[in-house]
C-alpha positions as protocol buffer text, in pm:
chain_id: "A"
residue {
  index: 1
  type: UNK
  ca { x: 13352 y: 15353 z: 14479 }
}
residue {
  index: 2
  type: UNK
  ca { x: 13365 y: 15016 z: 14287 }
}
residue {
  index: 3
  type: UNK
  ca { x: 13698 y: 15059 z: 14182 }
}
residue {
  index: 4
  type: UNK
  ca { x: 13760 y: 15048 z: 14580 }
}
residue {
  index: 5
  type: UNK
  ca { x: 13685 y: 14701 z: 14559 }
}
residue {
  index: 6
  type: UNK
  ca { x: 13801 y: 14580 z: 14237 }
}
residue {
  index: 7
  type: UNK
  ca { x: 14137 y: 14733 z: 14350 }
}
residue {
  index: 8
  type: UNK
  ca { x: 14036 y: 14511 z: 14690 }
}
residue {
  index: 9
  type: UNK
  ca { x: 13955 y: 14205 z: 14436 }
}
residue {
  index: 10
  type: UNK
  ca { x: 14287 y: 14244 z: 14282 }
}
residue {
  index: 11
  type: UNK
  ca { x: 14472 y: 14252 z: 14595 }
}
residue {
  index: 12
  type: UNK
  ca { x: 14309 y: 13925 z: 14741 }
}
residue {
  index: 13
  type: UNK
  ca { x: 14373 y: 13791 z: 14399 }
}
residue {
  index: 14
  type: UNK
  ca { x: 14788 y: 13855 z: 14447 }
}
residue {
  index: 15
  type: UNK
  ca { x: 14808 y: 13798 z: 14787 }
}
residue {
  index: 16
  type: UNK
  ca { x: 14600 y: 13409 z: 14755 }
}
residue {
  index: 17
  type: UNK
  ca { x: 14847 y: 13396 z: 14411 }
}
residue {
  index: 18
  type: UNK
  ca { x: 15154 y: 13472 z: 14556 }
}
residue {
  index: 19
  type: UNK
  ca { x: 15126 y: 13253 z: 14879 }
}
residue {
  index: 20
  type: UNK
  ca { x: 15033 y: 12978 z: 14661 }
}
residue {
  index: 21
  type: UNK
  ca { x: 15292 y: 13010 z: 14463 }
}
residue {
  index: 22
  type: UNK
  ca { x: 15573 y: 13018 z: 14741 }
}
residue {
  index: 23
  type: UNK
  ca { x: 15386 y: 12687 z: 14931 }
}
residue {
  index: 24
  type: UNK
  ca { x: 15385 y: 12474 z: 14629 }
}
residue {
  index: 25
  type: UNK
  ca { x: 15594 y: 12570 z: 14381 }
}
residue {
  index: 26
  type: UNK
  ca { x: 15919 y: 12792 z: 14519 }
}
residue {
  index: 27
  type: UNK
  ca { x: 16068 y: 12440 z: 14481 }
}
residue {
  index: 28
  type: UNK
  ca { x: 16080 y: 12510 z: 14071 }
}
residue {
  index: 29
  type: UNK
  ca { x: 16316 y: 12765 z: 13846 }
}
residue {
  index: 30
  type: UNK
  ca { x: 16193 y: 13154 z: 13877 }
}
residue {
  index: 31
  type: UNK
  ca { x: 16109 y: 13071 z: 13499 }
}
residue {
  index: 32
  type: UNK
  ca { x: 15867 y: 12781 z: 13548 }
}
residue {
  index: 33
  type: UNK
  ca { x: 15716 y: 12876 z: 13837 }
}
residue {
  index: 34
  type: UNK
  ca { x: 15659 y: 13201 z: 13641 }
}
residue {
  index: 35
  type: UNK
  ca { x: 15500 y: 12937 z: 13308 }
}
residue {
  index: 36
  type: UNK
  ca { x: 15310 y: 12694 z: 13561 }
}
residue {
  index: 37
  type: UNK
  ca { x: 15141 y: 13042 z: 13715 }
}
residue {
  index: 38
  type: UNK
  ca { x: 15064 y: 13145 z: 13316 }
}
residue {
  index: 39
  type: UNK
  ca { x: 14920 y: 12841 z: 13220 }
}
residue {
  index: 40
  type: UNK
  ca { x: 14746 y: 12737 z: 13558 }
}
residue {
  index: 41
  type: UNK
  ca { x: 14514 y: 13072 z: 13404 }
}
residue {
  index: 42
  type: UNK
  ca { x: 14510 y: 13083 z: 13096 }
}
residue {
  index: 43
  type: UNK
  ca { x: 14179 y: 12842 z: 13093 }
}
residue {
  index: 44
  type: UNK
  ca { x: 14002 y: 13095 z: 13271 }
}
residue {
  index: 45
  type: UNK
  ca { x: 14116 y: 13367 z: 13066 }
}
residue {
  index: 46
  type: UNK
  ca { x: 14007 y: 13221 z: 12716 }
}
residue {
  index: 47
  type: UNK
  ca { x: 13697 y: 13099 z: 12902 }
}
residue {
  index: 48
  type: UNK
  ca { x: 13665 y: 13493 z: 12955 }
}
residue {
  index: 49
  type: UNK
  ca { x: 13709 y: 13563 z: 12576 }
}
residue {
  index: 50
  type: UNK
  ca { x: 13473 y: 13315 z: 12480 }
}
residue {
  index: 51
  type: UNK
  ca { x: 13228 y: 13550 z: 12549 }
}
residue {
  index: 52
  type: UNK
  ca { x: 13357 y: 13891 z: 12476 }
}
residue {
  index: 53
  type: UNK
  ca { x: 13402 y: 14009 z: 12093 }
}
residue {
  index: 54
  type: UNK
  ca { x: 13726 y: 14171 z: 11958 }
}
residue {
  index: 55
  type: UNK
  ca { x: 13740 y: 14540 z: 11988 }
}
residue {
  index: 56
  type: UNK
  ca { x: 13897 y: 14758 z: 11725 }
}
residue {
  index: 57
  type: UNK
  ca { x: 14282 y: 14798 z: 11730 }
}
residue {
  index: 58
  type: UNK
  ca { x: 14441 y: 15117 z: 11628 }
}
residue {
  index: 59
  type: UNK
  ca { x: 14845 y: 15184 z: 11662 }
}
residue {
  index: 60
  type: UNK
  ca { x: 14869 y: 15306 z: 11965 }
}
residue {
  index: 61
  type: UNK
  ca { x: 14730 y: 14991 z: 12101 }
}
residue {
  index: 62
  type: UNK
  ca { x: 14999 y: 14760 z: 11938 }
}
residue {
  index: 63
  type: UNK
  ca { x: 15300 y: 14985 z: 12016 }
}
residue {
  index: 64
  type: UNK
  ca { x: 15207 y: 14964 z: 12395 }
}
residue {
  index: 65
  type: UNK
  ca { x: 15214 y: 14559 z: 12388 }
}
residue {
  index: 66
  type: UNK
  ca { x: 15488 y: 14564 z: 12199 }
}
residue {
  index: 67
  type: UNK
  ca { x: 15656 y: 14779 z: 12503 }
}
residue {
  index: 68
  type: UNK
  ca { x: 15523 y: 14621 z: 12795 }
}
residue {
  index: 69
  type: UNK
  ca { x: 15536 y: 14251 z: 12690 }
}
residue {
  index: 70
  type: UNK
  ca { x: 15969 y: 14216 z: 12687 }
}
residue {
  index: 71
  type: UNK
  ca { x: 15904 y: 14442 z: 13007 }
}
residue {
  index: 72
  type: UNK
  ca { x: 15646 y: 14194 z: 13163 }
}
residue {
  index: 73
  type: UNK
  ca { x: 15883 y: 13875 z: 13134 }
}
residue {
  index: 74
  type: UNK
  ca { x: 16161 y: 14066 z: 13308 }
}
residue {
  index: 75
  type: UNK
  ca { x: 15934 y: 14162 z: 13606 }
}
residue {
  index: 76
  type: UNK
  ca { x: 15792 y: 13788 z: 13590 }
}
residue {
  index: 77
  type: UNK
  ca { x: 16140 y: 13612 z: 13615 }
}
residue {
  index: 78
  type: UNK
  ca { x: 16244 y: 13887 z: 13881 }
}
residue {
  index: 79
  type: UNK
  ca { x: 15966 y: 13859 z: 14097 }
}
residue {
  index: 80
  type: UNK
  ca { x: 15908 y: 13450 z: 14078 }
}
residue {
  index: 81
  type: UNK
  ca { x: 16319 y: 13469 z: 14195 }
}
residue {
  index: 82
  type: UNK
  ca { x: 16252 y: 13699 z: 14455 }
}
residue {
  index: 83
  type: UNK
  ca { x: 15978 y: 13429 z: 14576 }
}
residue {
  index: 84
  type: UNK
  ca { x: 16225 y: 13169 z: 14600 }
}
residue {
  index: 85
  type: UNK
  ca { x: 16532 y: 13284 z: 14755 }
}
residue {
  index: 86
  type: UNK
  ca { x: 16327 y: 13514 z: 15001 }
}
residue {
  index: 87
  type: UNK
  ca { x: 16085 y: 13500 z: 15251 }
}
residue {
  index: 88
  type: UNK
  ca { x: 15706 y: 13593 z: 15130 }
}
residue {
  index: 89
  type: UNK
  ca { x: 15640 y: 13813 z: 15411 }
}
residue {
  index: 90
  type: UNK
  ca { x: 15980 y: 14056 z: 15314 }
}
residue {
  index: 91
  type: UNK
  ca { x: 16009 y: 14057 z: 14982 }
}
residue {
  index: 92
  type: UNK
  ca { x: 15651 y: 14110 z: 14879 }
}
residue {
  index: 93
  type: UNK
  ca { x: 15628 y: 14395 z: 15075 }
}
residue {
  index: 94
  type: UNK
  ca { x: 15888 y: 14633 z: 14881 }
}
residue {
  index: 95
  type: UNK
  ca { x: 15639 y: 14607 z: 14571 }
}
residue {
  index: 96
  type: UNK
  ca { x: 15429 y: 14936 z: 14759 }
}
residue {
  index: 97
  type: UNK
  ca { x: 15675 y: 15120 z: 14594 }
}
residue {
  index: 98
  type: UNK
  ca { x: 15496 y: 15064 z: 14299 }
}
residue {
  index: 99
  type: UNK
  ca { x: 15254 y: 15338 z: 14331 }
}
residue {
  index: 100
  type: UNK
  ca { x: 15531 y: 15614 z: 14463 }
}
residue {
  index: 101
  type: UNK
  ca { x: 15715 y: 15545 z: 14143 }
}
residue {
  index: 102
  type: UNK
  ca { x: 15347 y: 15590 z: 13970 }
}
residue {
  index: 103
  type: UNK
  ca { x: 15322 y: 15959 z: 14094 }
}
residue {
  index: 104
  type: UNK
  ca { x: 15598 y: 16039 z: 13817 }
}
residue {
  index: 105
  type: UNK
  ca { x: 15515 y: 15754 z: 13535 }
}
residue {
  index: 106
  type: UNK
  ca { x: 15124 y: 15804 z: 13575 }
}
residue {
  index: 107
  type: UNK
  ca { x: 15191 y: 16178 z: 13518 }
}
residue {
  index: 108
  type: UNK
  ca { x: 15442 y: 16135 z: 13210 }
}
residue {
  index: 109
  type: UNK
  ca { x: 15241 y: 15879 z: 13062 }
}
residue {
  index: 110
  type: UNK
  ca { x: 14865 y: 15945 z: 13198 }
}
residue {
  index: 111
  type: UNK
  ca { x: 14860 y: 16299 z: 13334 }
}
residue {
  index: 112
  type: UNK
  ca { x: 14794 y: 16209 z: 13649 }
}
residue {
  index: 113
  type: UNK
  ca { x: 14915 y: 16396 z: 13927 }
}
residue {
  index: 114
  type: UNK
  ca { x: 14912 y: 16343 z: 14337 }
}
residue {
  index: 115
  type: UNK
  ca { x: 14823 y: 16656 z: 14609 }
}
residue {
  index: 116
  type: UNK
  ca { x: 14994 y: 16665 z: 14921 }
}
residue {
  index: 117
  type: UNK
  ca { x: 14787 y: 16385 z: 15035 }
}
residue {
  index: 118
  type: UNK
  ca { x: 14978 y: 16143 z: 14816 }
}
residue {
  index: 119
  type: UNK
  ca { x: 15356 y: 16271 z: 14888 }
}
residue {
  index: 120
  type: UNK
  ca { x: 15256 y: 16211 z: 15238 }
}
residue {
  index: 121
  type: UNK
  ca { x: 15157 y: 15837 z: 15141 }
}
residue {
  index: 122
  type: UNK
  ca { x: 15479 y: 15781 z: 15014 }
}
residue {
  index: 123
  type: UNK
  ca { x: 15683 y: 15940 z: 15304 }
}
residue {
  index: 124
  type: UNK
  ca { x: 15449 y: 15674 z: 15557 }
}
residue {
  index: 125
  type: UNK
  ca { x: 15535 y: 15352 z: 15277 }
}
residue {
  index: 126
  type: UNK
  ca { x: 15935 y: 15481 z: 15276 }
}
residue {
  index: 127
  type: UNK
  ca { x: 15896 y: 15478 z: 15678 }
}
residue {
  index: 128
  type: UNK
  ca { x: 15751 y: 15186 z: 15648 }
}
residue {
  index: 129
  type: UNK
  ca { x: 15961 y: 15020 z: 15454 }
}
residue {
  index: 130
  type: UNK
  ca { x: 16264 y: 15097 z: 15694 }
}
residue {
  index: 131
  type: UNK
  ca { x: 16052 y: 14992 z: 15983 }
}
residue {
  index: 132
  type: UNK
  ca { x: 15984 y: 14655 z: 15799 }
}
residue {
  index: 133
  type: UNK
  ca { x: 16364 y: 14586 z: 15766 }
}
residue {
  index: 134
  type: UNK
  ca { x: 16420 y: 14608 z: 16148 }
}
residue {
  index: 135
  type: UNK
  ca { x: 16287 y: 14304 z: 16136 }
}
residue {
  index: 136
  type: UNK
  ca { x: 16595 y: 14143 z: 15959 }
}
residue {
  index: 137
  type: UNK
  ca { x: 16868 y: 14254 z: 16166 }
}
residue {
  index: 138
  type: UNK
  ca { x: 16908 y: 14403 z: 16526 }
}
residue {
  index: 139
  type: UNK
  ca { x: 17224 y: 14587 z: 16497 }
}
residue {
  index: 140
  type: UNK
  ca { x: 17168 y: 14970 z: 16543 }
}
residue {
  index: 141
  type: UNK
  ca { x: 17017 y: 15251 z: 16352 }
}
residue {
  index: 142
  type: UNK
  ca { x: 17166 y: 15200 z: 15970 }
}
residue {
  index: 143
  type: UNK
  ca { x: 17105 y: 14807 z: 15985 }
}
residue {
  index: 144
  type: UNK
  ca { x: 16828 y: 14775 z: 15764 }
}
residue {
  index: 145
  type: UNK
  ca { x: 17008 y: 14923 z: 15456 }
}
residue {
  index: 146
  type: UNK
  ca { x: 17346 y: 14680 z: 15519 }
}
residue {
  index: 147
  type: UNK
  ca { x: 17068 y: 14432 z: 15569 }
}
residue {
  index: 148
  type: UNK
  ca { x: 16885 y: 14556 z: 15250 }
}
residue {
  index: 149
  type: UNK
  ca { x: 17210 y: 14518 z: 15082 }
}
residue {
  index: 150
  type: UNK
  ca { x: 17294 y: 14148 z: 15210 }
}
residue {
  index: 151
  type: UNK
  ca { x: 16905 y: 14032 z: 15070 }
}
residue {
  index: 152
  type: UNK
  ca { x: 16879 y: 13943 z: 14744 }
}
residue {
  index: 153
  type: UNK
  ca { x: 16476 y: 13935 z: 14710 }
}
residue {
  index: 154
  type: UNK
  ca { x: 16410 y: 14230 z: 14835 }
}
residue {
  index: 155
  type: UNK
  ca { x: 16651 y: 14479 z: 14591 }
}
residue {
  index: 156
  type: UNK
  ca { x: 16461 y: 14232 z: 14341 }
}
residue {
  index: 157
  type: UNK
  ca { x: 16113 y: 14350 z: 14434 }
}
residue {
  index: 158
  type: UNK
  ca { x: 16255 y: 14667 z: 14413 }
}
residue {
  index: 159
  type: UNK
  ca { x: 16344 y: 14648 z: 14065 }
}
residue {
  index: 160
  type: UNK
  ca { x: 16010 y: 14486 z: 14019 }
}
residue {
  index: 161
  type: UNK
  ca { x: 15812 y: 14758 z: 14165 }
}
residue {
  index: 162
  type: UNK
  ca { x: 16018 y: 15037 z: 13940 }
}
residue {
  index: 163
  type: UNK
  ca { x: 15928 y: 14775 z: 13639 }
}
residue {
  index: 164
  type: UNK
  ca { x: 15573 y: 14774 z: 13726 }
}
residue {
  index: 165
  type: UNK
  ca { x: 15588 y: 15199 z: 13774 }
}
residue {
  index: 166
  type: UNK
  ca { x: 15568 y: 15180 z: 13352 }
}
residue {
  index: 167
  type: UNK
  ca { x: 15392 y: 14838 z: 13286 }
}
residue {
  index: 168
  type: UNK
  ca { x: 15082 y: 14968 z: 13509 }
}
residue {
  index: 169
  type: UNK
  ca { x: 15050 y: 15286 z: 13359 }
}
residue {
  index: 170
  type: UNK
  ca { x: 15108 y: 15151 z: 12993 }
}
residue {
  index: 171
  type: UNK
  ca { x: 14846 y: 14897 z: 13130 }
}
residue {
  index: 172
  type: UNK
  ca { x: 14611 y: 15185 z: 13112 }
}
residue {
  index: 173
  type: UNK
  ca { x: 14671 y: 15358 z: 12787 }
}
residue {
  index: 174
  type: UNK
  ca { x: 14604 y: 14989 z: 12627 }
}
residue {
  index: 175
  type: UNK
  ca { x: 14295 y: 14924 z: 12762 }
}
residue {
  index: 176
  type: UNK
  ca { x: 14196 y: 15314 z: 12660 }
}
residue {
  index: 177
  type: UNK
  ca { x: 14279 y: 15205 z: 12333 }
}
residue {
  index: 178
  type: UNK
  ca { x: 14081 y: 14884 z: 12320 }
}
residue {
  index: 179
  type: UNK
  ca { x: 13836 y: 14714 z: 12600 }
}
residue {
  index: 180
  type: UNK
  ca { x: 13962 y: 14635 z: 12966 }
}
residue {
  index: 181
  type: UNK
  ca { x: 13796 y: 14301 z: 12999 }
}
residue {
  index: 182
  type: UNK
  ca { x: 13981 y: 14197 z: 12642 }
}
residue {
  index: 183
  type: UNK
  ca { x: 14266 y: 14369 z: 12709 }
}
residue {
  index: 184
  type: UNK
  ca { x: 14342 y: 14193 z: 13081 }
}
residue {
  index: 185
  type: UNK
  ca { x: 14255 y: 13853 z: 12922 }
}
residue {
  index: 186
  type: UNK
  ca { x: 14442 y: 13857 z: 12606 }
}
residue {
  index: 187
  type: UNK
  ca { x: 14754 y: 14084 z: 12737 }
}
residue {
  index: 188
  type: UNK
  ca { x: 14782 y: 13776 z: 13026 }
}
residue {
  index: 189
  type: UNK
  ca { x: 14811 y: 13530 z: 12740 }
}
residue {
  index: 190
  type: UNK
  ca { x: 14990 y: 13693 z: 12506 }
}
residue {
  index: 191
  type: UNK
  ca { x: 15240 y: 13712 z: 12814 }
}
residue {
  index: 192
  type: UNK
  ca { x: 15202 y: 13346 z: 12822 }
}
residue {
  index: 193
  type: UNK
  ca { x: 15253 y: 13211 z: 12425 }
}
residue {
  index: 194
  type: UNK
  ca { x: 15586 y: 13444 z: 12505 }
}
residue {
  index: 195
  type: UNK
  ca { x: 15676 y: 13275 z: 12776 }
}
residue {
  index: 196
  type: UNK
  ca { x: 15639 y: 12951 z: 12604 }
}
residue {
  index: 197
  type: UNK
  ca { x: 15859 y: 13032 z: 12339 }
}
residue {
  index: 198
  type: UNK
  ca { x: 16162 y: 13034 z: 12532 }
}
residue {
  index: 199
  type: UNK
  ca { x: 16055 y: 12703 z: 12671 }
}
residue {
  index: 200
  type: UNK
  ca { x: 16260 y: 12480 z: 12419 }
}
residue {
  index: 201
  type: UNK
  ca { x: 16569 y: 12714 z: 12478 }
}
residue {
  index: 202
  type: UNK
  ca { x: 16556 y: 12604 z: 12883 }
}
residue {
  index: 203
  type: UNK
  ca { x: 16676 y: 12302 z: 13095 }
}
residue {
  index: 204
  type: UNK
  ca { x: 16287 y: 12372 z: 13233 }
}
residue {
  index: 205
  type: UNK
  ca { x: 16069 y: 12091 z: 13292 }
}
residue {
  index: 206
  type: UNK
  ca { x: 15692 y: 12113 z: 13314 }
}
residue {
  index: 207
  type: UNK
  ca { x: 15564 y: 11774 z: 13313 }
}
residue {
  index: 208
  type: UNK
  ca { x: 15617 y: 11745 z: 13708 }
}
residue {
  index: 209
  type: UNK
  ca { x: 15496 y: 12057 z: 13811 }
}
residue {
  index: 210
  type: UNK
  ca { x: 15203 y: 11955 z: 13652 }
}
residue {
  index: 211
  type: UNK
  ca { x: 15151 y: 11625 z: 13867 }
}
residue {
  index: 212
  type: UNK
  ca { x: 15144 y: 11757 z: 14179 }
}
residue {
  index: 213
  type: UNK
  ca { x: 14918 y: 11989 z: 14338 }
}
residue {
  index: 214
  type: UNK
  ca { x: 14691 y: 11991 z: 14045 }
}
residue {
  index: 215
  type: UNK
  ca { x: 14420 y: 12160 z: 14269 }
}
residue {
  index: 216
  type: UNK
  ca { x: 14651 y: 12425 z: 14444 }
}
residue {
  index: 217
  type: UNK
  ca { x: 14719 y: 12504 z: 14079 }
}
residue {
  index: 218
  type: UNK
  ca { x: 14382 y: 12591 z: 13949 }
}
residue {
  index: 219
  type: UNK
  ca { x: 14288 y: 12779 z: 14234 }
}
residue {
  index: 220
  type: UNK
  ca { x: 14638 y: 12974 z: 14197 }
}
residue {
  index: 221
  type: UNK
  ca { x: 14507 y: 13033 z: 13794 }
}
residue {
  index: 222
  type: UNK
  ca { x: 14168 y: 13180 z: 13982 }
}
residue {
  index: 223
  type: UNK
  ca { x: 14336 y: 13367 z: 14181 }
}
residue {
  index: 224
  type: UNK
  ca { x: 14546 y: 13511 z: 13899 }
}
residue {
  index: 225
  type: UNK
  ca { x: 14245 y: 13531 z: 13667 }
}
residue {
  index: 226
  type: UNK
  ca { x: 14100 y: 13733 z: 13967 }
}
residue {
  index: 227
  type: UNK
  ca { x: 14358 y: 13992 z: 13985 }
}
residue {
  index: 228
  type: UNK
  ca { x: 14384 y: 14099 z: 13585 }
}
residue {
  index: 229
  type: UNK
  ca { x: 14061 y: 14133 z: 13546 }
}
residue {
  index: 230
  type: UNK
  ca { x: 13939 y: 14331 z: 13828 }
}
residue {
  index: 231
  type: UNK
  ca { x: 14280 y: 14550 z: 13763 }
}
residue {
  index: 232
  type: UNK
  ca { x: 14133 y: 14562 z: 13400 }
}
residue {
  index: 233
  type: UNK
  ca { x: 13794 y: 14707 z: 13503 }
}
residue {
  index: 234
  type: UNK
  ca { x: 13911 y: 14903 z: 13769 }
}
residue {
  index: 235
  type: UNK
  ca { x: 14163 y: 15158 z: 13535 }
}
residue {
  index: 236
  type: UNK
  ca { x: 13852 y: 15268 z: 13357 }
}
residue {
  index: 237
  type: UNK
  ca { x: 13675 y: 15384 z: 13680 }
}
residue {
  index: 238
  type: UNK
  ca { x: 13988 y: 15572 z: 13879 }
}
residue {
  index: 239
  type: UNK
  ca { x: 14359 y: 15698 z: 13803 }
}
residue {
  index: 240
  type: UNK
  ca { x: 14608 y: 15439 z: 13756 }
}
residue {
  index: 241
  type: UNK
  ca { x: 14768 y: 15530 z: 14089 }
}
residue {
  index: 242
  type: UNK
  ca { x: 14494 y: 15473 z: 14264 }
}
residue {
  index: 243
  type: UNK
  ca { x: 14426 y: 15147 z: 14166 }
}
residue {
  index: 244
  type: UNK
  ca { x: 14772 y: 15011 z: 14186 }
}
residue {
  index: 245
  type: UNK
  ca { x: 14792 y: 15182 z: 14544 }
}
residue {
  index: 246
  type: UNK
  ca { x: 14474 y: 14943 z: 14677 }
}
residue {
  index: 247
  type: UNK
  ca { x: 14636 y: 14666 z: 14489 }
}
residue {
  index: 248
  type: UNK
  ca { x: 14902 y: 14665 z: 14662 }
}
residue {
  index: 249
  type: UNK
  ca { x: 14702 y: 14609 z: 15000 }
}
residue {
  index: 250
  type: UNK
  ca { x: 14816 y: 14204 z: 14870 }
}
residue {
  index: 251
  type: UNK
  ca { x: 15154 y: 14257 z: 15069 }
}
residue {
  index: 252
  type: UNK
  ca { x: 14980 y: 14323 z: 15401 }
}
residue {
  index: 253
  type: UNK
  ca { x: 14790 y: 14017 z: 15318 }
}
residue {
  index: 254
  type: UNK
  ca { x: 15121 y: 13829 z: 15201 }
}
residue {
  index: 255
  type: UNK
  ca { x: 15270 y: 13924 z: 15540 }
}
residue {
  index: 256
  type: UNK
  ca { x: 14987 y: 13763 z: 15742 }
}
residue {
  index: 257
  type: UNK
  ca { x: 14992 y: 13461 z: 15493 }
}
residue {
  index: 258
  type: UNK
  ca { x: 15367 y: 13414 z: 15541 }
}
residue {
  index: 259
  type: UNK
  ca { x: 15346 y: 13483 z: 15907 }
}
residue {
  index: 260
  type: UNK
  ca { x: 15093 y: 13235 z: 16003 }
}
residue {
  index: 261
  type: UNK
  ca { x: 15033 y: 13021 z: 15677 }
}
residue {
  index: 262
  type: UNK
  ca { x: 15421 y: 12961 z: 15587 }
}
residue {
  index: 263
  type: UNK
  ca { x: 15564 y: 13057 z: 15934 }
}
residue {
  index: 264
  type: UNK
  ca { x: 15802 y: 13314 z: 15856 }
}
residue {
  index: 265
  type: UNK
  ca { x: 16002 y: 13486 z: 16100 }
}
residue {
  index: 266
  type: UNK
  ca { x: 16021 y: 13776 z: 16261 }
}
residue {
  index: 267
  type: UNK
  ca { x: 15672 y: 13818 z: 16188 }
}
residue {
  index: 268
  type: UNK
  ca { x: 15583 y: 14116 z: 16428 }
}
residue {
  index: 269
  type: UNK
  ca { x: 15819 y: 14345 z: 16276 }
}
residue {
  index: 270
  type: UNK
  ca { x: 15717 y: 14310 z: 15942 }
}
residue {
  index: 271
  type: UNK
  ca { x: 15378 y: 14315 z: 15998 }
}
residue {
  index: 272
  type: UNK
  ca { x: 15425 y: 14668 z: 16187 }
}
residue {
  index: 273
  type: UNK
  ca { x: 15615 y: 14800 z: 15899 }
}
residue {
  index: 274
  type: UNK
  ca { x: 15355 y: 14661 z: 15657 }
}
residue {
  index: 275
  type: UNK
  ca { x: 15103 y: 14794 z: 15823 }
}
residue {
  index: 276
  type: UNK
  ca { x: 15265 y: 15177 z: 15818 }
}
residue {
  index: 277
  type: UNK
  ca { x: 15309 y: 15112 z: 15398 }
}
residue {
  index: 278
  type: UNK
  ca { x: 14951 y: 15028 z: 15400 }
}
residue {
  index: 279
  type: UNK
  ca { x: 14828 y: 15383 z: 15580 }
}
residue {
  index: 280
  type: UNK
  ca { x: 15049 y: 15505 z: 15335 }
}
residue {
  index: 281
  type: UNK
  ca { x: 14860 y: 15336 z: 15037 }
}
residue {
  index: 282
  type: UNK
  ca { x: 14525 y: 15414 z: 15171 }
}
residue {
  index: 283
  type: UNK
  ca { x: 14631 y: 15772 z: 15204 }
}
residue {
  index: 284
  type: UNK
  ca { x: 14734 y: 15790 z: 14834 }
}
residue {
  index: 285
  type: UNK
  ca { x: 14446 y: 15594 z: 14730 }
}
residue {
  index: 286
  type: UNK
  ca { x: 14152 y: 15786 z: 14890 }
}
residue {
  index: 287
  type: UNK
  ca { x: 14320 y: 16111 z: 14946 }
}
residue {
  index: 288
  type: UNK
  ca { x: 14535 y: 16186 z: 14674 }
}
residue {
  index: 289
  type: UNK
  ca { x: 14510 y: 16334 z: 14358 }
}
């Protein structure tokens, strides 16, 4: 059961990210906040390939990158938006769709299937879902989807989570084709030298993100590091699925965090509907397949 809790690891590792992000730098554009979180980790990752050497390359390997990296900045600029027009606790949430969107891509792409056990995971994370957007409006049964409609960082997470359906499973067939402690390093900051590239072409300015909250920084590039690399390791022990399915345990975390760290209200609400998406992740995680 390690992948358990490297899926756990990864979790904590989004969750600490992702409430970091929103306390100290929502204030930026969705693109540098996305950069500052890049570069904030890349020391740990190339401290990480300082000690690992190169595996062999084939193809299939570089056709995958060259998919998922164009993919990867989309999701990035999507989900550092989402962050700042939209509460942490709400939009964060809608990402558990990630692994119901995985019982198709992980079986196109991986062969991996879900049993009963799994369609019954996603039925508790839809429920849950609607359950967590009673929380944004009180006015009778069909609410939450006008209210769904109104919120912009939620349909964003949305389109993150259908993003990250693909990206996760590709994540998988790279690091089959290579090494998964290379592979999470290097794919990271590949994603970064791209993201740097459109750098000149932007308004975006790094020097004062970079004065303040130096340390909140560096432990947001830990928590980052964190995350890819125990996501890395933990696709060669257990089905894709799976793994994104625990991962996604970060949102429960992210409600807490915005609850009582960021003070986000209604916090009861969407910490009930949370809660029913995570029995529903649990379910697919240990249960299905």
């Amino acid at each position: 059961m390690l992948w358990l809790f490297l899926g756990l690891a990864a979790a904590l590792g989004d969750a600490g990210s992702d409430a970091l992000t929103k306390r100290f730098f929502s204030h930026l554009s969705p693109y540098t906040m996305g950069l500052v979180r890049l570069i904030y980790a890349a020391p740990f990752l190339i401290l990480t390939l300082l000690f690992l050497m190169r595996p062999s390359l084939d193809r299939t390997f570089w056709q995958v990158v060259a998919v998922m990296l164009p993919l990867e900045v989309i999701a990035t600029l999507l989900y550092m938006k989402a962050l700042k027009v939209s509460h942490l606790s709400l939009s964060i949430p809608f990402l558990a769709f990630t692994p119901v969107l995985m019982i198709f891509t992980g079986w196109v792409l991986l062969g991996e299937a879900l049993n009963c056990w799994g369609i019954l995971g996603t039925l508790l994370i839809a429920g849950g879902s609607y359950i967590l957007s009673l929380g944004m409006a009180h006015q009778g049964f069909w609410a939450p989807l006008k209210a769904l409609a109104r919120e912009s960082g939620p349909r964003l997470m949305l389109t993150v989570a259908v993003i990250y359906s693909c990206t996760a499973s590709l994540f998988k067939v790279a690091i089959l084709h290579s090494q998964a402690t290379f592979f999470g390093a290097s794919y990271l900051l590949a994603l970064t030298v791209v993201m740097l590239a459109g750098y000149p072409l932007t308004t975006a300015k790094l020097r004062p993100a970079f004065k303040s909250h130096v340390g909140w920084g560096v432990a947001l590039g830990f928590a980052i590091a964190v995350s890819v690399l125990s996501l890395a390791h933990g696709l060669t022990r257990a089905p894709a699925t799976y793994l994104i399915a625990v991962k996604r345990l970060s949102f429960l975390i992210s409600v807490v965090l915005g609850g009582l760290w960021l003070k986000e209200r209604p916090f009861l609400p969407r910490l009930a509907g949370a809660a029913l998406m995570c029995a529903g992740v649990i379910l697919i995680a240990l249960r299905g397949g």
